[in-house]
C-alpha positions as CSV (number, residue, x, y, z in Angstrom):
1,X,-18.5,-51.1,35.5
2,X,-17.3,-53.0,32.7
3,X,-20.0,-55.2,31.7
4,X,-22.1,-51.8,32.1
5,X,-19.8,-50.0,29.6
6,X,-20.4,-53.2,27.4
7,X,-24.1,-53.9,27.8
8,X,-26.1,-52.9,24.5
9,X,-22.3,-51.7,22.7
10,X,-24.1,-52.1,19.6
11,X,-26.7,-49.9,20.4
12,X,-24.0,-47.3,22.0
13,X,-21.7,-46.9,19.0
14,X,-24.4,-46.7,17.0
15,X,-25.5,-43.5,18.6
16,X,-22.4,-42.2,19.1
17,X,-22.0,-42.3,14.9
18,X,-25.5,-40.9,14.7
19,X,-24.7,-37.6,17.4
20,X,-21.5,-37.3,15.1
21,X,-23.0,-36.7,12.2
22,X,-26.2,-34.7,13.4
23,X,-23.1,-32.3,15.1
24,X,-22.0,-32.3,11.5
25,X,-24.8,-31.5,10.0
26,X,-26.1,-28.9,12.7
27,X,-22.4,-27.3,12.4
28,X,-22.6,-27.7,8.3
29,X,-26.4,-25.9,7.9
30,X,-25.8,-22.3,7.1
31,X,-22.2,-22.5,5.8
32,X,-21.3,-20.7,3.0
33,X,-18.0,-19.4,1.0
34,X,-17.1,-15.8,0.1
35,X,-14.0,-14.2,-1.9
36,X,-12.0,-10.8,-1.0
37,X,-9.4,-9.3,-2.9
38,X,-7.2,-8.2,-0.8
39,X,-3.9,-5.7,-1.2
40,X,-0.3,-7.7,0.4
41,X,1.5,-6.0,2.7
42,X,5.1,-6.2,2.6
43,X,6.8,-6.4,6.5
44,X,10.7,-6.4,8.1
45,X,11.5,-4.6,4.8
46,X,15.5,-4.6,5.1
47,X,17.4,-1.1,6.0
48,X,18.2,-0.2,2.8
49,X,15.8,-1.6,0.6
50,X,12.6,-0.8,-0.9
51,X,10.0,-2.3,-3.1
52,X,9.9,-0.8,-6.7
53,X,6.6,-1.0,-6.4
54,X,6.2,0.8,-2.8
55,X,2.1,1.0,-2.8
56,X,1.6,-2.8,-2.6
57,X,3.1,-6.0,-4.2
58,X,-0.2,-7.1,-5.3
59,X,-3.6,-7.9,-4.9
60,X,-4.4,-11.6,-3.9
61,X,-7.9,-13.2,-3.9
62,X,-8.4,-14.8,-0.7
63,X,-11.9,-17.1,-0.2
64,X,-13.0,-17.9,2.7
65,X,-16.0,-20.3,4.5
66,X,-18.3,-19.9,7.1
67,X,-21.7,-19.1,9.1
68,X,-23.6,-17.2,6.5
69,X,-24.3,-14.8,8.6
70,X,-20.8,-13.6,10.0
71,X,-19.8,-13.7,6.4
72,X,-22.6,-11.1,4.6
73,X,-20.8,-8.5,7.4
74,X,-17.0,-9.1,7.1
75,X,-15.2,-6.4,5.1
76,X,-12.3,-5.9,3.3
77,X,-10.3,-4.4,6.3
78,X,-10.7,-7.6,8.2
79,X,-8.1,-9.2,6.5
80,X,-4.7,-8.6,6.1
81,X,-2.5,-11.0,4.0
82,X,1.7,-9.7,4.1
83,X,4.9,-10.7,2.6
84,X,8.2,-11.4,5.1
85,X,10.9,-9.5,3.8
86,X,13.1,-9.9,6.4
87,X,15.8,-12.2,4.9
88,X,14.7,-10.6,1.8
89,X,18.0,-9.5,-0.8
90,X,18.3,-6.8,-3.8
91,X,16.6,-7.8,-7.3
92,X,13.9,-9.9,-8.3
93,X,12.6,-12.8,-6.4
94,X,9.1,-15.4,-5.4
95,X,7.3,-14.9,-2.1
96,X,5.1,-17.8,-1.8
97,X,1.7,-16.7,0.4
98,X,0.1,-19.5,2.5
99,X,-2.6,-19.0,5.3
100,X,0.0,-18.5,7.8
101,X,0.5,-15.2,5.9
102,X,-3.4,-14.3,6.1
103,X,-4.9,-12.3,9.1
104,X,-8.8,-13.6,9.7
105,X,-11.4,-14.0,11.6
106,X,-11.0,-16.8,14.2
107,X,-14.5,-17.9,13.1
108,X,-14.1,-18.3,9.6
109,X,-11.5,-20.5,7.6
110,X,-9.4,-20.1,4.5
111,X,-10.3,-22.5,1.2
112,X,-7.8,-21.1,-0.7
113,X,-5.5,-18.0,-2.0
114,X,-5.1,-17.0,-5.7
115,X,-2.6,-16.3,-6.8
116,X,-0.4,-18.4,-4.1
117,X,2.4,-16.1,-4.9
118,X,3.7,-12.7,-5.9
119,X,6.8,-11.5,-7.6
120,X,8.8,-8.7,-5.4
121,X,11.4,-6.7,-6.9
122,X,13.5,-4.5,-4.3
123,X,16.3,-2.1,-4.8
124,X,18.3,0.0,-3.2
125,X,17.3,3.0,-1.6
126,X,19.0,6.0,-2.2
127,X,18.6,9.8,-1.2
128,X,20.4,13.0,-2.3
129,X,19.7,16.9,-2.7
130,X,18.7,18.3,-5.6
131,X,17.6,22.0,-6.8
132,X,14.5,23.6,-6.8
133,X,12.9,25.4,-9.9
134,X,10.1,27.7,-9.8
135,X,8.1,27.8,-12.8
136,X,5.8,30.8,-13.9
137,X,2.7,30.7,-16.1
138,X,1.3,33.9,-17.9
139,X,2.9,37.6,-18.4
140,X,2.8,40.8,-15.9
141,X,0.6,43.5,-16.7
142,X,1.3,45.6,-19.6
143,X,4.7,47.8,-18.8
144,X,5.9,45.5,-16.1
145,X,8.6,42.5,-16.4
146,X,9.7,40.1,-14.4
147,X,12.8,40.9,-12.5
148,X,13.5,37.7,-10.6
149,X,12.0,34.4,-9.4
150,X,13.5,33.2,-6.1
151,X,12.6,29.9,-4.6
152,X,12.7,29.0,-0.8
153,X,14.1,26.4,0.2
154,X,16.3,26.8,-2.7
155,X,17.0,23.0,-2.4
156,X,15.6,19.9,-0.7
157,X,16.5,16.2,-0.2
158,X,14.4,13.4,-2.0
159,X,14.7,9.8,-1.2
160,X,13.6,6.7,-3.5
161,X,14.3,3.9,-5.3
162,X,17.8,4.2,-6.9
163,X,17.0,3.6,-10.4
164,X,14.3,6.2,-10.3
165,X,16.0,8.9,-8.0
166,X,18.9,8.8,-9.6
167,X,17.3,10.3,-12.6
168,X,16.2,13.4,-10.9
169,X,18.3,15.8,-11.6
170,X,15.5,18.9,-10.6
171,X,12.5,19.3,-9.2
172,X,9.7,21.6,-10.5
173,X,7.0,23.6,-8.8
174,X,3.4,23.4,-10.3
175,X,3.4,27.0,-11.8
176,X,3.0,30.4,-10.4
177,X,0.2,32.0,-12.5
178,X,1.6,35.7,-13.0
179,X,-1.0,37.2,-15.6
180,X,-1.2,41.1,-14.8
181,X,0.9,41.0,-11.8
182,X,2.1,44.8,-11.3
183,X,4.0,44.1,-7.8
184,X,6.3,41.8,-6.1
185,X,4.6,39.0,-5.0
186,X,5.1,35.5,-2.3
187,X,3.1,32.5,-2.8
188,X,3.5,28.9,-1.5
189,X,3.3,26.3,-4.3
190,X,3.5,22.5,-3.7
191,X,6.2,20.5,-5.9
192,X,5.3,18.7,-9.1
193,X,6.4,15.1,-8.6
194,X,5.8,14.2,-12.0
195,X,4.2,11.0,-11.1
196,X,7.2,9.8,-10.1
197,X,8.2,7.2,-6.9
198,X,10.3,9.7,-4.8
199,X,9.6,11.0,-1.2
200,X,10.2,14.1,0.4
201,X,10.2,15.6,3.9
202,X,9.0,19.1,1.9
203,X,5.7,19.0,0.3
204,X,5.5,23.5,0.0
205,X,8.0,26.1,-1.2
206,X,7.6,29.9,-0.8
207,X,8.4,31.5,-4.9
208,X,8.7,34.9,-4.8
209,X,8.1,36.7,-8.2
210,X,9.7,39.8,-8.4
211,X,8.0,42.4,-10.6
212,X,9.5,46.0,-12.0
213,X,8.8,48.3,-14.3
214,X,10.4,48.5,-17.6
């Protein structure tokens, strides 16, 4: 067996080098490299805590390579890239991304991830009521007045970030068009956020305009 395994050796390793690098070659042909942006996610946030930013840390830019083919139909949705956040602490700090933190396709590998880091500020979260105010736009037809404006719910809990939510005092409806109203009136308006970062339960109130007569 042994003089069997060494009779023409030469010739032998020689097309073992020669299978390795057709396999190459063969596995090599068609390979190509693509680029995705794609949003990071931001898991086992703490109880307590929330990202300033709650949408998304930020966008990385995550290239990777493979058959040509597989790569013209991946999509965006096919990877995920996320943050750990679980021994995460208030304030500002670096979250270092590595491929371990990108979700791919089995088929394809990661080249590289730009930027390989994002900057994650978290503060505490903290929720309260607050009032309601119903705001009205135009004026009642001629020889009517408004008698009263009542909102229901009268007030509603809001939760956010405490820097932010801390600052509402209020909350506003979008307004309640009463141009030549003549008679009491209920209509459901949502509430004006104001662009801000706060959440609530309550998107709706019922305002009821009360009109009289002089």
């Amino acid at each position: 067996m042994k003089k069997l395994l060494l009779e023409n050796f030469g010739l032998k390793v020689t097309a073992l080098i020669m299978a390795v690098i057709l396999w190459f070659f063969v596995i090599s042909k068609g390979q190509s490299e693509i680029a995705i942006d794609v949003p990071v996610e931001l898991k086992n946030m703490p109880p307590g805590l929330e990202s300033v930013n709650r949408h998304g840390a930020k966008t990385v830019n995550v290239s990777l390579k493979g058959q040509e083919r597989l790569l013209r139909n991946i999509k965006p949705s096919d990877l995920r890239v996320h943050v750990d956040l679980s021994k995460a602490k208030k304030g500002k700090a670096i979250y270092y991304i590595d491929k371990e933190n990108v979700i791919h396709p089995a088929s394809m590998s990661i080249t590289s991830i730009t930027p390989s880091s994002v900057t994650i500020t978290l503060e505490e979260t903290l929720l309260k009521t607050v009032p309601v105010q119903a705001i009205t736009a135009g004026r009642p037809k001629e020889g009517f007045v408004v008698g009263s404006v009542e909102v229901a719910p009268k007030e509603m809990a809001i939760e956010g970030v405490r820097t932010e939510t801390g600052k509402v005092k209020f909350l506003k409806t979008e307004p309640v068009d009463i141009s030549d109203a003549d008679k009491t009136f209920t209509q459901a308006v949502r509430i004006d956020m104001a662009g801000r970062n706060i959440r609530t339960d309550i998107q709706e109130v019922n305002v009821k305009v009360i009109i009289k007569r002089k």
